[in-house]
N, CA, C and O atoms as a printed pandas DataFrame, in Angstrom:
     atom_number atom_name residue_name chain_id  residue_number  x_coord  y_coord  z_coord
0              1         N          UNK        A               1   -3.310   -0.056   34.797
1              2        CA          UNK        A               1   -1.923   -0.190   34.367
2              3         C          UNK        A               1   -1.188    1.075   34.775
3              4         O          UNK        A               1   -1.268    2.092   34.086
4              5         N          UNK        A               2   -0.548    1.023   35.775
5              6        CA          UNK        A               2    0.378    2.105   35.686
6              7         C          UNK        A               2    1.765    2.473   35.111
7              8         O          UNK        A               2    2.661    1.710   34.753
8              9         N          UNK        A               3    1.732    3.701   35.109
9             10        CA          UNK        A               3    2.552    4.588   33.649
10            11         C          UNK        A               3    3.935    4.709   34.338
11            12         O          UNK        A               3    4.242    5.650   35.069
12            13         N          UNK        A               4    4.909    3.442   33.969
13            14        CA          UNK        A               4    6.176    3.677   34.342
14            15         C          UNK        A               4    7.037    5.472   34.135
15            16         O          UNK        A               4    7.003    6.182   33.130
16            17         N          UNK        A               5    7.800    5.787   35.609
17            18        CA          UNK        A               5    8.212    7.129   35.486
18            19         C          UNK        A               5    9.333    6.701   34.682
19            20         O          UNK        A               5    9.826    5.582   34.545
20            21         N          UNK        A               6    9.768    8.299   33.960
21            22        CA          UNK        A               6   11.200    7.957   33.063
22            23         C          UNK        A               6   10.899    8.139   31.610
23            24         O          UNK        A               6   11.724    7.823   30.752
24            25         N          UNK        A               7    9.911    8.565   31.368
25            26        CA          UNK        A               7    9.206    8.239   29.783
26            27         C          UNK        A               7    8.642    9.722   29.168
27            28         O          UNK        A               7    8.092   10.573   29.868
28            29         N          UNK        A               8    8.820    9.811   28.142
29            30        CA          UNK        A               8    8.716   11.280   27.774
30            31         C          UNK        A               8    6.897   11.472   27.336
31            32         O          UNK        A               8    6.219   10.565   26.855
32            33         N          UNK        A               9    6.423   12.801   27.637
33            34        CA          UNK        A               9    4.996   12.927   28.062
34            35         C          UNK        A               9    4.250   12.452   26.442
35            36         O          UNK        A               9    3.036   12.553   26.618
36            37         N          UNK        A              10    4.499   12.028   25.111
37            38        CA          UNK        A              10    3.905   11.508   24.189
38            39         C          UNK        A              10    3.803   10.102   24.812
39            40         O          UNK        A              10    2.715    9.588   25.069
40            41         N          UNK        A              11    5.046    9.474   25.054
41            42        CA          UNK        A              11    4.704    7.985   25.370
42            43         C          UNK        A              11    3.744    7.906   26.559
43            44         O          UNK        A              11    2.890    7.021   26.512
44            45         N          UNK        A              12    3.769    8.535   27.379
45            46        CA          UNK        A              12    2.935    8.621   28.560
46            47         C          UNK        A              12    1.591    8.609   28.328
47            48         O          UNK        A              12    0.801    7.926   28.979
48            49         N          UNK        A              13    1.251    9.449   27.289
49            50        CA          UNK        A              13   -0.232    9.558   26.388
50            51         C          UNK        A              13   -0.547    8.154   25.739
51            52         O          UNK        A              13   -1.542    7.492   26.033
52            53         N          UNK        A              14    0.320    7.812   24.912
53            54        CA          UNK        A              14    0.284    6.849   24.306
54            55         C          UNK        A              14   -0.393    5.298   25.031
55            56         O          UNK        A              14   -1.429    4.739   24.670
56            57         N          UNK        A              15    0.707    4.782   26.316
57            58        CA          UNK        A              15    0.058    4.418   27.518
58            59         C          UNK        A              15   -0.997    4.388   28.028
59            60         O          UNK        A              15   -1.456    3.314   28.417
60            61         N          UNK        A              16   -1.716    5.626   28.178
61            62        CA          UNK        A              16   -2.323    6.189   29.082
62            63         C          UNK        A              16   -3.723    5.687   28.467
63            64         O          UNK        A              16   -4.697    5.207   29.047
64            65         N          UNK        A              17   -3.425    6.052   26.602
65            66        CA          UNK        A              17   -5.041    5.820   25.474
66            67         C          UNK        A              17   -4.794    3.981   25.741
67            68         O          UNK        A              17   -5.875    3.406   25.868
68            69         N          UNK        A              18   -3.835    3.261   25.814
69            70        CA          UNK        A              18   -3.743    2.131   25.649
70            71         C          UNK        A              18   -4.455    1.532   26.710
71            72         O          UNK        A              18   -5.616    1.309   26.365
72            73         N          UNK        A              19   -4.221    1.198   27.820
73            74        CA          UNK        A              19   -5.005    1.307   29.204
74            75         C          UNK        A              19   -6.522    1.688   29.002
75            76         O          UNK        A              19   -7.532    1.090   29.373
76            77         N          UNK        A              20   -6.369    2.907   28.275
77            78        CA          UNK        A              20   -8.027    2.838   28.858
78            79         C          UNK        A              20   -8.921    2.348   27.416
79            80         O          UNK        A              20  -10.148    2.253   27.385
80            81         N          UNK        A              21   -8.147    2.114   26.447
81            82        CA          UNK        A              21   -9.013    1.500   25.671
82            83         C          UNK        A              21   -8.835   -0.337   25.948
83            84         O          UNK        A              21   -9.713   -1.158   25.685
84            85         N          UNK        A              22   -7.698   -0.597   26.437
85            86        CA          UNK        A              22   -7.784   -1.927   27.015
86            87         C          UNK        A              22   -9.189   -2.108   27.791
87            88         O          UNK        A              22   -9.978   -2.930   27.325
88            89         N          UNK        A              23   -9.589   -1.287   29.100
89            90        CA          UNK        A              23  -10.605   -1.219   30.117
90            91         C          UNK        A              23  -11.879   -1.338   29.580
91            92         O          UNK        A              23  -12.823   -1.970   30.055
92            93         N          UNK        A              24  -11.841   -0.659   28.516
93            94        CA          UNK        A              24  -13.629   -0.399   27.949
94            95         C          UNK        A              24  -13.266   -1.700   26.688
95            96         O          UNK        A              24  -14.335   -2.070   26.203
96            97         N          UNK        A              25  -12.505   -2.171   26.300
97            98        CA          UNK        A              25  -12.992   -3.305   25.377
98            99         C          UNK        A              25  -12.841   -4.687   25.511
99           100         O          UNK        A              25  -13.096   -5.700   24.858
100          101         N          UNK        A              26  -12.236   -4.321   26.800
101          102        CA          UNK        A              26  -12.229   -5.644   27.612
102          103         C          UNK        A              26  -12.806   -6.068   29.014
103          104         O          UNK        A              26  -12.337   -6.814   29.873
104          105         N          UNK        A              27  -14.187   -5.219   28.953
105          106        CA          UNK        A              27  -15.031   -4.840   30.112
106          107         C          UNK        A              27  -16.242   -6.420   30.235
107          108         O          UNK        A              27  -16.688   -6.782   29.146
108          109         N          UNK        A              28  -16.540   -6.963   31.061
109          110        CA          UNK        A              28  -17.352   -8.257   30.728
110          111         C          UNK        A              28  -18.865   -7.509   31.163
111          112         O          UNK        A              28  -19.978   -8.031   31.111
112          113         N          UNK        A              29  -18.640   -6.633   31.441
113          114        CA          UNK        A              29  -19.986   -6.039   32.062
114          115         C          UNK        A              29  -20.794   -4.915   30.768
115          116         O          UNK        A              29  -21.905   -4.398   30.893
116          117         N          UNK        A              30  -19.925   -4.776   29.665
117          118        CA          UNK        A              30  -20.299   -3.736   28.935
118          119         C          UNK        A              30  -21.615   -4.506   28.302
119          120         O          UNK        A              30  -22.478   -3.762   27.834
120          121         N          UNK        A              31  -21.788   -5.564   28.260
121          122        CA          UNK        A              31  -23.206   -6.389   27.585
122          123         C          UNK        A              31  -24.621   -5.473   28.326
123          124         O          UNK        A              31  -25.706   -5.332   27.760
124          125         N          UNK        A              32  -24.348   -5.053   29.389
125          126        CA          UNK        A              32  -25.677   -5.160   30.026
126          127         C          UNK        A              32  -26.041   -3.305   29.896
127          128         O          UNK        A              32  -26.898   -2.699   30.539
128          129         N          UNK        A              33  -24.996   -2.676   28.767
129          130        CA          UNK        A              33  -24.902   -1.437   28.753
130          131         C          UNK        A              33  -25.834   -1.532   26.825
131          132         O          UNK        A              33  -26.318   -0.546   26.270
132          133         N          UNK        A              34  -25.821   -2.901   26.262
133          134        CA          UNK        A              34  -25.751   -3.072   25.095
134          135         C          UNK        A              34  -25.112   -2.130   24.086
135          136         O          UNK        A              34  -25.616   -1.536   23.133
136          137         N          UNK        A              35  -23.785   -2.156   24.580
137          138        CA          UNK        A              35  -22.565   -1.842   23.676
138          139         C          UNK        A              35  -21.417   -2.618   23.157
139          140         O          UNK        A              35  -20.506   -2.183   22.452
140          141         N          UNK        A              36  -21.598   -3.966   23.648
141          142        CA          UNK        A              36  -20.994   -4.981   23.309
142          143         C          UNK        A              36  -19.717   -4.930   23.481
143          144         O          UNK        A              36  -19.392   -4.692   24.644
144          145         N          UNK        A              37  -18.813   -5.076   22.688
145          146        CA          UNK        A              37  -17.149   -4.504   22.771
146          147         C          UNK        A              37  -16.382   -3.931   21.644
147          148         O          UNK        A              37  -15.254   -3.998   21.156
148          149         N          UNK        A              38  -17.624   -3.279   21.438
149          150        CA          UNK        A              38  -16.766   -2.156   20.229
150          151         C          UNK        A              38  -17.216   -0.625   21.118
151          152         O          UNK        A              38  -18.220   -0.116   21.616
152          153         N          UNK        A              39  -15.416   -0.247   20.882
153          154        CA          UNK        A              39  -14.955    1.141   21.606
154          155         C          UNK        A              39  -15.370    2.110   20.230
155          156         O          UNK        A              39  -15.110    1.803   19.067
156          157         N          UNK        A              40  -15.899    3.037   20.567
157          158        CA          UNK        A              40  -16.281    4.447   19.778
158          159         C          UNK        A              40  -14.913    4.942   19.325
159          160         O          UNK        A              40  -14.180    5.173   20.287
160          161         N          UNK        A              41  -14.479    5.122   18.391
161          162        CA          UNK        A              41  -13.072    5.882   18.373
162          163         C          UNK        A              41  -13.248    7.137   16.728
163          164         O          UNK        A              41  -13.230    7.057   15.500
164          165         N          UNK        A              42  -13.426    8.321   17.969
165          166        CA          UNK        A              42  -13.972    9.405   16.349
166          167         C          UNK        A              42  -12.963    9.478   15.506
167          168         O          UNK        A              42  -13.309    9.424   14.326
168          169         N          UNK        A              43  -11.112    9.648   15.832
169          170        CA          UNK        A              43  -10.292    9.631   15.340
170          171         C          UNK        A              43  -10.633    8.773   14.084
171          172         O          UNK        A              43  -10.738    9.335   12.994
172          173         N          UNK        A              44  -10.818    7.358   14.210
173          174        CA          UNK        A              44  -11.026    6.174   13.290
174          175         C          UNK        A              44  -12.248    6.601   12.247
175          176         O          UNK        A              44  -12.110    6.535   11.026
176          177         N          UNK        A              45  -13.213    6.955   12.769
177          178        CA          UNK        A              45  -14.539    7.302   11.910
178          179         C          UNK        A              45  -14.039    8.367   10.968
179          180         O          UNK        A              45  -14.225    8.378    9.752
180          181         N          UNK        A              46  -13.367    9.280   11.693
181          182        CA          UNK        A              46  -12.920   10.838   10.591
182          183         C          UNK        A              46  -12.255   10.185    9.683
183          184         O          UNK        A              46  -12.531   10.523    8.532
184          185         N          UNK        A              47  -11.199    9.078    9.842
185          186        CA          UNK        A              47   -9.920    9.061    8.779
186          187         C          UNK        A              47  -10.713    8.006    7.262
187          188         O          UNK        A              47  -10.516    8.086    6.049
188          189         N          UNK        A              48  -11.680    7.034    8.148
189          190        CA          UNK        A              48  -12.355    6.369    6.656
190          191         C          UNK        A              48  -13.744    6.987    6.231
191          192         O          UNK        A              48  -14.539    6.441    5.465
192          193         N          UNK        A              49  -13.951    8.493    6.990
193          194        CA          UNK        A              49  -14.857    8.945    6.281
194          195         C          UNK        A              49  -13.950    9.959    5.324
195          196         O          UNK        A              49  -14.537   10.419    4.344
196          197         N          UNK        A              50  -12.729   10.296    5.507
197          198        CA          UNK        A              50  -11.721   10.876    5.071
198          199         C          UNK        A              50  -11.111   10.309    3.433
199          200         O          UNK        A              50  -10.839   10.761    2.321
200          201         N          UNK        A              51  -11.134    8.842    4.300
201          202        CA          UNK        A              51  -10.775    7.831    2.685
202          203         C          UNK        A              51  -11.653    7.749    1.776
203          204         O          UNK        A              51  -11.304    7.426    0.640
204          205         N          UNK        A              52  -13.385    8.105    2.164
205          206        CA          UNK        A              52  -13.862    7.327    1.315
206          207         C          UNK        A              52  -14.544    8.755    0.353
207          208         O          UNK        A              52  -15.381    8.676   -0.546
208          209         N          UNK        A              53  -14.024    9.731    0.768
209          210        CA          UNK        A              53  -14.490   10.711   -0.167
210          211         C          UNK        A              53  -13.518   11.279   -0.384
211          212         O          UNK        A              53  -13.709   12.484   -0.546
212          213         N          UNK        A              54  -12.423   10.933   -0.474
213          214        CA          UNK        A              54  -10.994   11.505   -1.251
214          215         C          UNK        A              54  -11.042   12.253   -2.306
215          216         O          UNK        A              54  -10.564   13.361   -2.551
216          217         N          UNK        A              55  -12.087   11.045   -3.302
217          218        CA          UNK        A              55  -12.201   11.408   -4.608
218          219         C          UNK        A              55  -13.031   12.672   -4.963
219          220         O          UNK        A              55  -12.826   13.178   -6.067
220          221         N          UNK        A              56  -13.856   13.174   -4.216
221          222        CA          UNK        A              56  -14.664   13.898   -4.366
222          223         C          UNK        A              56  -14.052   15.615   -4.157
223          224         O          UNK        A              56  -14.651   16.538   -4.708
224          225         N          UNK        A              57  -12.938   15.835   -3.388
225          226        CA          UNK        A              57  -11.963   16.705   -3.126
226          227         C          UNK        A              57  -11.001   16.618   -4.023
227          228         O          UNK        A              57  -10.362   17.670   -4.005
228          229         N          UNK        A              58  -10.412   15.553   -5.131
229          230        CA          UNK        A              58   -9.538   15.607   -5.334
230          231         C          UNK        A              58   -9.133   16.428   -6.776
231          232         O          UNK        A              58   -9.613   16.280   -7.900
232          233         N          UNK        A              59   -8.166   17.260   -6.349
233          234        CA          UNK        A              59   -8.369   18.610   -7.789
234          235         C          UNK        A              59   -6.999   17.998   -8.499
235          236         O          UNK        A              59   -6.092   17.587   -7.776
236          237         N          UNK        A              60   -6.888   17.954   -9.912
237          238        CA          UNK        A              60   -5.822   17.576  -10.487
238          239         C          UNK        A              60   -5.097   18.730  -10.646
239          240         O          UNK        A              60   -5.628   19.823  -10.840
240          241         N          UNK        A              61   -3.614   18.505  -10.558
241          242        CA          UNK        A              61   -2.781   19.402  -10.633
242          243         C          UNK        A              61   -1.250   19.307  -11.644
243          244         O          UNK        A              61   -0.642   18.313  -11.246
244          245         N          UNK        A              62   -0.689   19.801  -12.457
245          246        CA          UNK        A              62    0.645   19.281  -12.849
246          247         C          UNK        A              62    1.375   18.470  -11.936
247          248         O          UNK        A              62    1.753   17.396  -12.403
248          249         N          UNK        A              63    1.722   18.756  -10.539
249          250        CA          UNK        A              63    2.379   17.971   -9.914
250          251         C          UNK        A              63    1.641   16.177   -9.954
251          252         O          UNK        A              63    2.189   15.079  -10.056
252          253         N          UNK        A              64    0.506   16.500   -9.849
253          254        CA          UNK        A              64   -0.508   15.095   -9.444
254          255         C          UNK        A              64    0.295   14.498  -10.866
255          256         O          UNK        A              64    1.212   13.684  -10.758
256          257         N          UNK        A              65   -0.221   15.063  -12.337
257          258        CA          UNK        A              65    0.063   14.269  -13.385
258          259         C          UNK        A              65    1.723   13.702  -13.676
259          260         O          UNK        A              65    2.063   12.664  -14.244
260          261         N          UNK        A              66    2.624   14.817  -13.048
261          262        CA          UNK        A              66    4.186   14.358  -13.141
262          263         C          UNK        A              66    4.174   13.178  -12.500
263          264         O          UNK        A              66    4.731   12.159  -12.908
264          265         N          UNK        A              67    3.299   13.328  -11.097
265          266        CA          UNK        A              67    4.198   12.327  -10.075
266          267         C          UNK        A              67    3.112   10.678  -10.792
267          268         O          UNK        A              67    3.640    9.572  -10.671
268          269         N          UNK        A              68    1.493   10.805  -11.553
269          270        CA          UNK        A              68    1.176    9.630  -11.906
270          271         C          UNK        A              68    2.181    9.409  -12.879
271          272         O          UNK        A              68    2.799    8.416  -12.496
272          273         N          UNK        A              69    2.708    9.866  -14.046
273          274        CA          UNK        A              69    3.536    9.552  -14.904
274          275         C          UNK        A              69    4.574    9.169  -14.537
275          276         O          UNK        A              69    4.400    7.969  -14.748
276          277         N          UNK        A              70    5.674    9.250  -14.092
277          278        CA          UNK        A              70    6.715    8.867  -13.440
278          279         C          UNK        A              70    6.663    8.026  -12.591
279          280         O          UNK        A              70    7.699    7.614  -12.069
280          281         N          UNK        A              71    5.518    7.591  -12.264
281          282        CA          UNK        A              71    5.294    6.488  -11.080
282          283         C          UNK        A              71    4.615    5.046  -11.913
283          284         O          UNK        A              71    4.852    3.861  -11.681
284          285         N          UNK        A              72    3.727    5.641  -12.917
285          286        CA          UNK        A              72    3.045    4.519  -13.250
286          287         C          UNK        A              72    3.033    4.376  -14.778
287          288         O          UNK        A              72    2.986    3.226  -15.213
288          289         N          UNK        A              73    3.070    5.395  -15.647
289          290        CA          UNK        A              73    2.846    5.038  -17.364
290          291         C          UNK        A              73    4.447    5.198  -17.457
291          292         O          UNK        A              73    4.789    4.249  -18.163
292          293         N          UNK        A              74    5.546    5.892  -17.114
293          294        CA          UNK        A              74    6.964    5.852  -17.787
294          295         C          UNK        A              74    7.667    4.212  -17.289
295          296         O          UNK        A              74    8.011    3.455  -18.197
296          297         N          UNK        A              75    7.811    3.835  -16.043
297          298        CA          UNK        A              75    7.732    2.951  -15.918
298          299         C          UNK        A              75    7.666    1.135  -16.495
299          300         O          UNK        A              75    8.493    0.229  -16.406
300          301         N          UNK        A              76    6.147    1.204  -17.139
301          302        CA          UNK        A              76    5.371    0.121  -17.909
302          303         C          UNK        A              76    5.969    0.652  -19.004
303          304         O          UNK        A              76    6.474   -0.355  -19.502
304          305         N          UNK        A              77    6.265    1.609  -19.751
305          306        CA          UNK        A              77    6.294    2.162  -21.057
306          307         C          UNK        A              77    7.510    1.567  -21.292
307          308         O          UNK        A              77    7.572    0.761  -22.221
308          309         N          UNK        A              78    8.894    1.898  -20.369
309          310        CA          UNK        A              78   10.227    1.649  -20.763
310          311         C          UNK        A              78    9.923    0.219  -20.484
311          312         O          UNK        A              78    9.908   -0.374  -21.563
312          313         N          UNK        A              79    9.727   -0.419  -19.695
313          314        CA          UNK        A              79    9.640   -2.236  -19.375
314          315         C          UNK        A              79    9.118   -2.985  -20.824
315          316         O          UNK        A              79    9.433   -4.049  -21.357
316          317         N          UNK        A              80    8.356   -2.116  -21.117
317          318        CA          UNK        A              80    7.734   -2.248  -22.405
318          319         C          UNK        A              80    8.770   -2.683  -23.476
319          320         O          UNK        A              80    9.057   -3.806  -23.891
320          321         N          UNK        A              81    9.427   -0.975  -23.921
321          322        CA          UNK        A              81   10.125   -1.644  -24.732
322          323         C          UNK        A              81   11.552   -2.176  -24.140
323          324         O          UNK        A              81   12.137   -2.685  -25.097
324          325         N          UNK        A              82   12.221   -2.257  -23.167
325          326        CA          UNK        A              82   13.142   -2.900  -23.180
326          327         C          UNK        A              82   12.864   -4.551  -24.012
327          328         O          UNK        A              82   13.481   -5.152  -24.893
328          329         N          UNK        A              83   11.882   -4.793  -23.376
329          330        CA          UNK        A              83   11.275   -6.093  -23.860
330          331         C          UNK        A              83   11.219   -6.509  -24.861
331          332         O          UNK        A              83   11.784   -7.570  -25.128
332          333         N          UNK        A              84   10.336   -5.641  -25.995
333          334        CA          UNK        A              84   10.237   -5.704  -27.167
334          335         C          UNK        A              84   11.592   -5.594  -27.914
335          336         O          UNK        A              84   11.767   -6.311  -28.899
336          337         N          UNK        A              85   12.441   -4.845  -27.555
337          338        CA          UNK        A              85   13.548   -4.766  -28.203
338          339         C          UNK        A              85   14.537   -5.567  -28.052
339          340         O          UNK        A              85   15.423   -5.507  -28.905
340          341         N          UNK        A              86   14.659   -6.448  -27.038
341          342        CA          UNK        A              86   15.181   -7.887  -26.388
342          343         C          UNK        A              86   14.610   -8.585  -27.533
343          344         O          UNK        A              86   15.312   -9.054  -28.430
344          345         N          UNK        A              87   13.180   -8.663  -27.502
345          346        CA          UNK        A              87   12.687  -10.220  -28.376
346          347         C          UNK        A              87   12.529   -9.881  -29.950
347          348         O          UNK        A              87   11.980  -10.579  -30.803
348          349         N          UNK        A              88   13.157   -8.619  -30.107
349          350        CA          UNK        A              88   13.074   -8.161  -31.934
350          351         C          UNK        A              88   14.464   -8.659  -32.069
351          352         O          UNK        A              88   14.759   -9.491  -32.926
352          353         N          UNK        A              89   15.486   -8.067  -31.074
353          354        CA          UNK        A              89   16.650   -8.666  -31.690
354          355         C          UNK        A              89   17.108  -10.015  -31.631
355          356         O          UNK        A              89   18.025  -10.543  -32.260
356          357         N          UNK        A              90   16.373  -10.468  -30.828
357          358        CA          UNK        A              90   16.407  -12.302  -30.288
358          359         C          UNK        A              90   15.795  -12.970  -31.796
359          360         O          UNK        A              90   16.376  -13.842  -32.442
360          361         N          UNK        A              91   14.609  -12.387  -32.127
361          362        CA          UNK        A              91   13.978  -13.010  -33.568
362          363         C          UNK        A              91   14.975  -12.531  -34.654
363          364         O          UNK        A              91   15.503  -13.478  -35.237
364          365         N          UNK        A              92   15.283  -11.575  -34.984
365          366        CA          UNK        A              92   16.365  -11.280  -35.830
366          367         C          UNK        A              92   17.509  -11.794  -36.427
367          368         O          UNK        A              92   17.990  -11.752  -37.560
368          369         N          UNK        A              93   17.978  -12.555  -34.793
369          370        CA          UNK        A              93   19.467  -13.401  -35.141
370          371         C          UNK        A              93   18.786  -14.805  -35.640
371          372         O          UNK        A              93   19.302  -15.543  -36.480
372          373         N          UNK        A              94   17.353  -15.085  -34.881
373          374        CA          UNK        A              94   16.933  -16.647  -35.403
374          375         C          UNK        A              94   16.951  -16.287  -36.717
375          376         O          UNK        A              94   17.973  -16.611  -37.323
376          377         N          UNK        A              95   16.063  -15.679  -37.362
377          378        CA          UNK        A              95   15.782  -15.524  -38.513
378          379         C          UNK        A              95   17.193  -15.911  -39.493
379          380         O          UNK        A              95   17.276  -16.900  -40.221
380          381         N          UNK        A              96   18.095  -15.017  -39.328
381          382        CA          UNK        A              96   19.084  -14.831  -40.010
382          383         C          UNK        A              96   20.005  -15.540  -40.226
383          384         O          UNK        A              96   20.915  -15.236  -40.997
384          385         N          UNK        A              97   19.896  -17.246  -39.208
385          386        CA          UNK        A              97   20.993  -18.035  -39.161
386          387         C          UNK        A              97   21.664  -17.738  -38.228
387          388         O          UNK        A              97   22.697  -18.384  -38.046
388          389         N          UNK        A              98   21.439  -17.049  -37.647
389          390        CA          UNK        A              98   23.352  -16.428  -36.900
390          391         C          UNK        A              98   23.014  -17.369  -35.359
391          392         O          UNK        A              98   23.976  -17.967  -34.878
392          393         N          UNK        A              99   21.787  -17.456  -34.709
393          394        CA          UNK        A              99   22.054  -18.661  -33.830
394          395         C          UNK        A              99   21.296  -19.816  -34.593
395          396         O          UNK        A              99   20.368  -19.823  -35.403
396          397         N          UNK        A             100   22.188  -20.934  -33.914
397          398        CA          UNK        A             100   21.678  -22.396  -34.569
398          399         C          UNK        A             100   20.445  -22.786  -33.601
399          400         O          UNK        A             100   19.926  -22.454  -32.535
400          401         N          UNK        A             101   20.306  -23.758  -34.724
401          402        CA          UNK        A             101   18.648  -24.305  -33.425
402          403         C          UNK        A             101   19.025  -25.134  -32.123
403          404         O          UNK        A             101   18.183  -25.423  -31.273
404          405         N          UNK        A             102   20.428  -25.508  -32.036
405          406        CA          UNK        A             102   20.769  -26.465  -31.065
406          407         C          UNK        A             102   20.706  -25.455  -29.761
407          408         O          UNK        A             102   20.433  -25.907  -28.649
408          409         N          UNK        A             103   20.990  -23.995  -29.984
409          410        CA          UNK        A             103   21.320  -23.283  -29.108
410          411         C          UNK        A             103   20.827  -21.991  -28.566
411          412         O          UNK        A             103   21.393  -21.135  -27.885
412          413         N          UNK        A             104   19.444  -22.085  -29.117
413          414        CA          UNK        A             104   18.123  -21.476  -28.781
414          415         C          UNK        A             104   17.482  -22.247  -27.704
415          416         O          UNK        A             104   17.191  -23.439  -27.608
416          417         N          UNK        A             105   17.295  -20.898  -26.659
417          418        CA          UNK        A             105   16.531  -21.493  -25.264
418          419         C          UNK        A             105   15.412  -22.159  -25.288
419          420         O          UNK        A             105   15.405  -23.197  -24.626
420          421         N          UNK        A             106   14.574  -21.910  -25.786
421          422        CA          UNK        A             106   12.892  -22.023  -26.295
422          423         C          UNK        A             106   13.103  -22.981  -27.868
423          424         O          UNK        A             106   13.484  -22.388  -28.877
424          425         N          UNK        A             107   12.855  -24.221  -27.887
425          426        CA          UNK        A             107   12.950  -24.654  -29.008
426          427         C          UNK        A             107   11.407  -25.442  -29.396
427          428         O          UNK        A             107   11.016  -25.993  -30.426
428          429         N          UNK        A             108   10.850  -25.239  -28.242
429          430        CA          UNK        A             108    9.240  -25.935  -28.475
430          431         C          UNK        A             108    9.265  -26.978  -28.658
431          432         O          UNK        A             108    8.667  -27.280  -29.691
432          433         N          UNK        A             109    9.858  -28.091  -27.932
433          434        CA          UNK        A             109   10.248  -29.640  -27.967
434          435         C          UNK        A             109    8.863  -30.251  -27.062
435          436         O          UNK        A             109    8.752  -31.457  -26.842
C-alpha cells in the first residue's frame, strides 16, 4: 500500500503500522510458519497486562475518595431521597383526603 504524499509524518506512521499489519495477518502462507494469523503486538500485551494488575498498584488517595463520592455514593444518595420525598408527600395528601381516589395515578384496579 503506498503512503499517499501530503500527509503529516504521524498519519504516515499510522499507514505505514496499518499496511504492515494488514501483510502479516493476512499472509496465506503464515500456516506453514505455524503462526497462524495472530500478529504479536507487545503494545497490546503491556496495556492488559497493565489492566489486569491495576489493582495491585492502586494507592488510595483523598482525590481517589472525592472523585468516588461525587461520582457514585452523592449521586444514588440525592436520587434517593428526591424519591422518597416525592412518595412521602404523594402518601401524605392520600392519607389526608386532599386527593380523591378518582384522581390518583396508581389506583390498583
Amino acid at each position: 500500500m503506498a503512503v499517499p504524499d501530503g500527509i503529516s509524518g504521524q498519519q504516515r506512521r499510522v499507514l505505514e503500522l496499518r499496511a504492515e499489519f494488514l501483510k502479516k495477518s493476512l499472509n496465506p502462507y503464515r500456516h506453514a510458519t505455524m503462526e497462524g494469523g495472530h500478529v504479536f503486538d507487545p503494545a497490546f500485551y503491556r496495556f492488559q497486562a497493565m489492566r489486569s494488575t491495576q489493582w495491585d498498584n492502586f494507592k488510595a488517595t483523598p482525590k481517589n475518595f472525592k472523585f468516588g463520592f461525587l461520582a457514585v455514593v452523592l449521586p444514588v444518595g440525592l436520587f434517593y431521597y428526591l424519591i422518597k420525598n416525592e412518595r412521602d408527600t404523594k402518601e401524605e395528601k392520600f392519607r389526608t383526603g386532599q386527593v380523591a381516589y378518582k384522581d390518583r395515578s396508581f389506583k390498583f384496579i
